[in-house]
N, C-alpha and C positions, 0 to 999 in steps of 0.2 A: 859721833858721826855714825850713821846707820851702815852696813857692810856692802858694800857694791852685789846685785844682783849678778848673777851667775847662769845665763840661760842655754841649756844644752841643744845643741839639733839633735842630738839622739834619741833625747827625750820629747822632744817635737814631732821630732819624723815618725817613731816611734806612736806616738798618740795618733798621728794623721793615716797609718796605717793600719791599727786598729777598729779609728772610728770607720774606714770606711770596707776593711771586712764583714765591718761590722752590721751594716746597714743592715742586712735583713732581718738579721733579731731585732735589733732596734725600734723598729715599724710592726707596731703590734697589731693582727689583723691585717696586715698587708698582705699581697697577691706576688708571691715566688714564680717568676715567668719566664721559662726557659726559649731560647731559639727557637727550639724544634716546634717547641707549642704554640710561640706566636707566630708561627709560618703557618700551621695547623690552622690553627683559629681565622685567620686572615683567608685562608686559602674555602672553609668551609663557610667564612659569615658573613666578608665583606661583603655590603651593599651591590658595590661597581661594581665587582665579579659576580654576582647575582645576575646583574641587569644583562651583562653581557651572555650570559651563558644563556638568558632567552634566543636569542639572535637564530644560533643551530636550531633550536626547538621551534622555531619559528618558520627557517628554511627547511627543515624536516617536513613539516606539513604542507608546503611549497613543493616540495619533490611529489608527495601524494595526491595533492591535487593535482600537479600536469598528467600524474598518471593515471587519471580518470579518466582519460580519453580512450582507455581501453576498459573503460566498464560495458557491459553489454546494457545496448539500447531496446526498451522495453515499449512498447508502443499497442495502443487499443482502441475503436473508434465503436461505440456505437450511435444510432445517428434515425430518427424517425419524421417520415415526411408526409406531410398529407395537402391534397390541392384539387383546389376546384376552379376551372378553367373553361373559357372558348378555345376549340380545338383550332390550329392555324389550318387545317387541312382534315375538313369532312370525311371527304373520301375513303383514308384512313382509318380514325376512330369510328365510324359508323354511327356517331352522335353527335348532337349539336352543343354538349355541355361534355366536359371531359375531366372525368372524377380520378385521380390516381393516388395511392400509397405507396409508400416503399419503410423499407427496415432496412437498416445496416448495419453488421456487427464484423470490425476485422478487425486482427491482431497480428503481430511480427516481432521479432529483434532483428537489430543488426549489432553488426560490429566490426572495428574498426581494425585492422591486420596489421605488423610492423611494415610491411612494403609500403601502406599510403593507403590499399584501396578498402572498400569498406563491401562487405560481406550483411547480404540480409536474406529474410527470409519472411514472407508473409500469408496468412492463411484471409481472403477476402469471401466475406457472405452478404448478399443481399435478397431480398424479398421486396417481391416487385405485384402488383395488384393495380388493374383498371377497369373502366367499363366498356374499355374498348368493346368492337364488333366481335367476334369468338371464332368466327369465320375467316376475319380476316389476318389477325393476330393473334399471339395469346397476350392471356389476360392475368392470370395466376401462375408467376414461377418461381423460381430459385438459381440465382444463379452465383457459382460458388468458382473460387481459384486460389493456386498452391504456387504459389510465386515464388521464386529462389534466384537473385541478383547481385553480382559484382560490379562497380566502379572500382577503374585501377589506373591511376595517374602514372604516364608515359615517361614523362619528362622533368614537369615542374613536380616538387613536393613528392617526387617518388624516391623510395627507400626507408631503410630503418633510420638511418640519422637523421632526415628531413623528418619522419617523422615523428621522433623523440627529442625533438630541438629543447624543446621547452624542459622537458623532465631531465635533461643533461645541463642544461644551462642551471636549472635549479641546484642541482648535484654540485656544480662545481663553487655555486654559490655560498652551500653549506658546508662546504671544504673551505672555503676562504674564511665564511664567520666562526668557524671552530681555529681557524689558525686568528684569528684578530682576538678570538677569549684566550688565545693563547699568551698571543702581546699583552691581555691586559691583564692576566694573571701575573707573569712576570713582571710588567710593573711594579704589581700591587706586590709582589715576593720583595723585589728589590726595594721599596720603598720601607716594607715592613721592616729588612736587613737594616736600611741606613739609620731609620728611626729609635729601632732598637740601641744599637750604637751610639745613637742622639743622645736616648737617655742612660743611659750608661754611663756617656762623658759629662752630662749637667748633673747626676749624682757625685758623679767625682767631684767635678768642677763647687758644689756646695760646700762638699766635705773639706777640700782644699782649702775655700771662702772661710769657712769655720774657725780651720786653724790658724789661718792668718789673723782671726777677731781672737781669738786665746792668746797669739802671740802680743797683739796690738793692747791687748787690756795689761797682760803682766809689764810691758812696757810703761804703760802710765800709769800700774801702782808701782813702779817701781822709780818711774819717775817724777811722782806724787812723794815717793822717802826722801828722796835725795835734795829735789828741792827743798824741800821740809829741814833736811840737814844742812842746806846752804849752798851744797855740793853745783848746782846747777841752778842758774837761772828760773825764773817764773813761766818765760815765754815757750820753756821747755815741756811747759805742761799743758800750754795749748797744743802744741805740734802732737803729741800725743793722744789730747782726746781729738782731736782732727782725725789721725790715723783712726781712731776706734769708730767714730761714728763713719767714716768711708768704708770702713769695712760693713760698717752695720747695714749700708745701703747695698753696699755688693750681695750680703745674702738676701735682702728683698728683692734684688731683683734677681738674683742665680733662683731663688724657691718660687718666684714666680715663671719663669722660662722652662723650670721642672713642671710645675702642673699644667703649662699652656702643652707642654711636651706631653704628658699622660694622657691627657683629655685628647689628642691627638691620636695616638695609640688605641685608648678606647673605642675610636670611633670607627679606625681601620681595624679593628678584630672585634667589633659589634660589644664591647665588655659593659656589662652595668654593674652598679653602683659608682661610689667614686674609692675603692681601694686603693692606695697607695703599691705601687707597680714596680719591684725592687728586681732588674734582667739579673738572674740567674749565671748566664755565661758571659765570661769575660774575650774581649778580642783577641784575636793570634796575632803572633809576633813574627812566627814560622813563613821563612821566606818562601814564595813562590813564584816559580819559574816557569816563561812560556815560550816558544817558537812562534814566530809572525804567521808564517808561513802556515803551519798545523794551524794557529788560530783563526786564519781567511780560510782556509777549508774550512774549517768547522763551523765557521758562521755561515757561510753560502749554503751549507747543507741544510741549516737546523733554522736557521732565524727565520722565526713565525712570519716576518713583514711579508720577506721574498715568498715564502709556500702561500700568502694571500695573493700577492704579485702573479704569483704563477699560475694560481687556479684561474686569477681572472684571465691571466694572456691566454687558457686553455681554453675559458669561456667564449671569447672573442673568436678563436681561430675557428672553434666549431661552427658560430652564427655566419659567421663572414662564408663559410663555403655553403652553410644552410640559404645565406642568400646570396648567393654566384646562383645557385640552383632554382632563384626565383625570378630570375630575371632568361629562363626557357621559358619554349610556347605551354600553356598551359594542355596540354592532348593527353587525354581519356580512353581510356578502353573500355566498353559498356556492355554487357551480356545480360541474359535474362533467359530462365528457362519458365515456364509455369505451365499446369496441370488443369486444365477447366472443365464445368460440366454447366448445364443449363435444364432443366427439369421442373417439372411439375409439383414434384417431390425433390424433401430436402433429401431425407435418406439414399431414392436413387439418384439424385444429384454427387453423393458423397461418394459413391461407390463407382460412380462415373472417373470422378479423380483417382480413387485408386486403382483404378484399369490402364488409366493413362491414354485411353483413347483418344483424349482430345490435345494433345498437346500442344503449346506457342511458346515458340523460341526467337530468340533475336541477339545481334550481335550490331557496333559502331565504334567508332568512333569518333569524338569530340573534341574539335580543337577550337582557341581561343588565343590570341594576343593582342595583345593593345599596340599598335602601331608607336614607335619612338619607344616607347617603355618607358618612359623617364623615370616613372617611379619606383620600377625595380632599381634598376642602372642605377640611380644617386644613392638610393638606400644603400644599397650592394660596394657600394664607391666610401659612402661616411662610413660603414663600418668597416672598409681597407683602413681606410685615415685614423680611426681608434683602434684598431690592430696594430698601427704603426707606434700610434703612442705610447699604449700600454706597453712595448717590445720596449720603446725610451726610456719609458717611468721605470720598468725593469730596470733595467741598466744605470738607472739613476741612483737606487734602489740601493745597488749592490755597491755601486762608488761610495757611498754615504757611508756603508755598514763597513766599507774597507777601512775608511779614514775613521769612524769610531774604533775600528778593534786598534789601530793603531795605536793611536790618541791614549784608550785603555791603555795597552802595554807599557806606554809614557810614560802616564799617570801612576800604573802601579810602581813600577822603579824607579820615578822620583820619589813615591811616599814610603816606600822600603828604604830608603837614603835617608830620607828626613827622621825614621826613628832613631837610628844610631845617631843622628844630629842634634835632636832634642834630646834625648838621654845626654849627652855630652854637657848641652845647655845647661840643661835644671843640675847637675854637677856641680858646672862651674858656678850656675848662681849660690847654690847651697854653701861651695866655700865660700864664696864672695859675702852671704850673707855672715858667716862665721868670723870670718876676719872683722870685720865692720864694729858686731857685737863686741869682739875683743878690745878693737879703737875706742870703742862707746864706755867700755869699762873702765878703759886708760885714759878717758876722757879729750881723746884725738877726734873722733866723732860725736856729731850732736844725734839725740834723736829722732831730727825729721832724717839725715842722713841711713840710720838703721831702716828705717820704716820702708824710707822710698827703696832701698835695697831688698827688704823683705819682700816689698811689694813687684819689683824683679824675680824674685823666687814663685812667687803666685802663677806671672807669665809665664817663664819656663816651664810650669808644670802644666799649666794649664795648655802648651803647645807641645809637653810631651801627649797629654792625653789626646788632643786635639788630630797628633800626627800618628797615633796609635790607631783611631777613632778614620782617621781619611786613607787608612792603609786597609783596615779592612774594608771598606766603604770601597776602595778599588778595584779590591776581590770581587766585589758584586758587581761592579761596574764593568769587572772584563765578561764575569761569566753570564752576563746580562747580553753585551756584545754579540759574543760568539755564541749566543744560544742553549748554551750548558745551564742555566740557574736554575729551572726547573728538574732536571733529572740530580743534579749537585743535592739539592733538597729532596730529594727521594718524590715527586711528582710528578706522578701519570696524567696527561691529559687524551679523553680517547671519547668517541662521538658519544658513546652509550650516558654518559653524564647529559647529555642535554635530551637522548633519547625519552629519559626518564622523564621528563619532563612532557614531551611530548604525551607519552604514557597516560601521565596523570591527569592532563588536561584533556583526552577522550575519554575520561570516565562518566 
């Protein structure tokens, strides 16, 4: 009779701890990929943080163009007239065909001041020629003017924040899409974190698969001897290759769930080729402790949703008083000083202006309302009503992030329970599996009996890694919460990253 097999867990465990220190030498040519680096990597290649990080760079050029409104206005006409006419009135022209020319050449800027009103100044020249009588009019002159004018709104649209609406509203716009790349960075952080992790536990989870097909194989050549020897049954040797080939299928599908997992990972940290992706650091075990209380501060201060939240409720409050102030009479203050000369000559025409002898000035003003107003008043009224709601959606905002940090806290101290729980587990299954073996030798247990026990030891490992694997995952999940995950991973987020952007695209 052949000698009863003798199979040790020392020696098992023993191999299964090996193979999977082992993993990275193992994989030749494979890609050693540390945390830090796939934060890194995620943080400088991912697509979706790419796309998002236009948004600033977008609103950035949104601020500069409302701020155009204070470029200085350049303006220039020249303009030549020639006509040949019946005079409506003889008397006058001193002819019965009336031949005139004129030339025009004027120039000015203006420009628009923070109060509202708009500041110009213009230099007008024309040259004037007929055949009138000579007696009775002239016929060849110049007449020239030095014009300097304010428009200055009384009521409506007067002041600096009426009249930076737009270039504030832009401002706050690009505060909110810098805090919303901010949300999607930390996704993309936090997703990078759980991923990682992901594969971490389906390398394990193989490696575990493997030794259970080593255990499953010495099992049926050992229960290939003993049949052979008489010792056991025939049937004892299907239940055996039954166990081998389920295990054979568990690693087809554990090494398939690994490469759906890489190919995953590749695609959020931009990686090419297809190297085999062996994480470097192993999950903490290291309990961590938090205050409710400190963690809803912390979130209300830091979490990106509420500072978009907030820029827009800042945006709203500005527009809504920009238009309270549009729904006044629209009155005007209108001035004009200008310098004129009229002459024969353009020269002493020119000279005329700077004596100032001829001076015109003028002063008004211009009022304007539309009776009912309705179109201020409702404008003025829906944007109360979206003031009101964004103040809700706030408020919404921050109940949602209370009951998440919550939730976290939960979450983390039940899955810091559940380690010590599954360690106890895979324990107990490991004797359990050891005893069995021993029935199996004393011929108290069959086969499938060891097998489906062994195959107990699998789960429990496989729920120690599992709860190892959602304990860190909650790490991320609180510091996600409460808005720390970015500064946790040493990550500045600050406007000059989308600036650059901006930068490059005015080249």
């Amino acid at each position: 009779m052949r000698p009863q097999i003798k199979i040790s867990l020392t020696i098992l465990f023993s191999f299964y701890l090996g193979a999977a220190a082992g993993m990275a030498s193992a994989e030749e040519g494979a890609l050693s990929l540390s945390m830090k680096d796939a934060i890194k990597r995620a943080a400088e290649n991912n697509l979706d943080v790419k796309i998002e990080l236009y948004n600033p760079a977008i609103a950035e050029a949104d601020i500069r163009r409302n701020a155009g409104i204070y470029d200085t206005l350049l303006n220039a006409l020249v303009n030549y007239n020639n006509s040949t006419t019946t005079p409506s009135n003889i008397v006058i022209t001193g002819t019965d065909i009336t031949k005139q020319q004129s030339f025009e050449f004027n120039a000015g800027v203006s420009q628009l001041i923070p109060t509202g009103g708009t500041v110009a100044i213009g230099f007008n020249n024309i040259w004037y020629n007929n055949n009138f009588d000579a007696t009775r009019t002239l016929t060849n002159y110049y007449q020239s003017d030095l014009v300097l004018s304010l428009n200055q709104p009384l009521l409506k649209n007067f002041g600096r924040e009426n009249t930076e609406l737009a270039i504030n509203v832009a401002r706050f716009a690009k505060e909110g899409s810098l805090e919303t790349f901010r949300t999607r960075l930390n996704n993309t952080v936090s997703q990078v974190l759980n991923e990682y992790f992901k594969l971490y536990s389906l390398r394990q989870d193989l490696e575990v698969k493997k030794v259970s097909l080593t255990l499953a194989q010495r099992i049926l050549s050992d229960t290939q001897g003993r049949v052979k020897a008489g010792v056991l049954p025939a049937m004892e040797i299907l239940n055996a290759e039954f166990g081998v080939a389920t295990r054979e299928k568990d690693i087809i599908d554990a090494q398939r769930a690994l490469n759906d997992e890489m190919d995953l990972i590749r695609v959020l940290l931009q990686l090419q080729g297809n190297q085999e992706i062996i994480p470097t650091d192993t999950p903490t075990k290291q309990e961590l402790t938090v205050e409710e209380d400190e963690a809803l501060t912390l979130a209300f201060a830091t979490r990106p949703e509420l500072q978009t939240q907030r820029a827009n409720l800042k945006s709203r409050e500005l527009q809504t008083r920009a238009l309270r102030n549009r729904t006044l009479p629209d009155l005007t203050f209108r001035t004009s000083v200008s310098l004129t000369s009229l002459d024969r000559s353009y020269s002493n025409g020119i000279s005329n202006i700077g004596s100032a002898d001829y001076p015109v000035w003028g002063l008004g003003l211009q009022l304007s309302y539309p009776l009912g107003n309705r179109a201020a008043e409702n404008e003025y009224i829906q944007n109360k009503l979206a003031l009101e709601q964004t103040r809700t959606q706030l408020k919404a905002i921050e109940t949602n992030i209370a009951n998440e940090v919550r939730t976290a806290i939960r979450g983390l101290r039940a899955s810091f329970k559940q380690l010590e729980v599954t360690d106890r587990g895979r324990a107990f299954a490991e004797e359990r599996l050891n005893a069995f073996i021993k029935k199996n030798q004393a011929g108290l247990a069959t086969t499938k009996d060891v097998l489906d026990v062994e195959n107990d030891l699998v789960t429990a490992q496989n729920n120690q890694i599992r709860a190892l694997v959602d304990y860190n995952n909650s790490i991320t999940r609180l510091w996600l919460t409460t808005g720390q995950l970015l500064d946790k991973q040493g990550i500045k987020v600050d406007e000059k990253q989308a600036d650059s952007l901006y930068d490059e695209a005015r080249r």
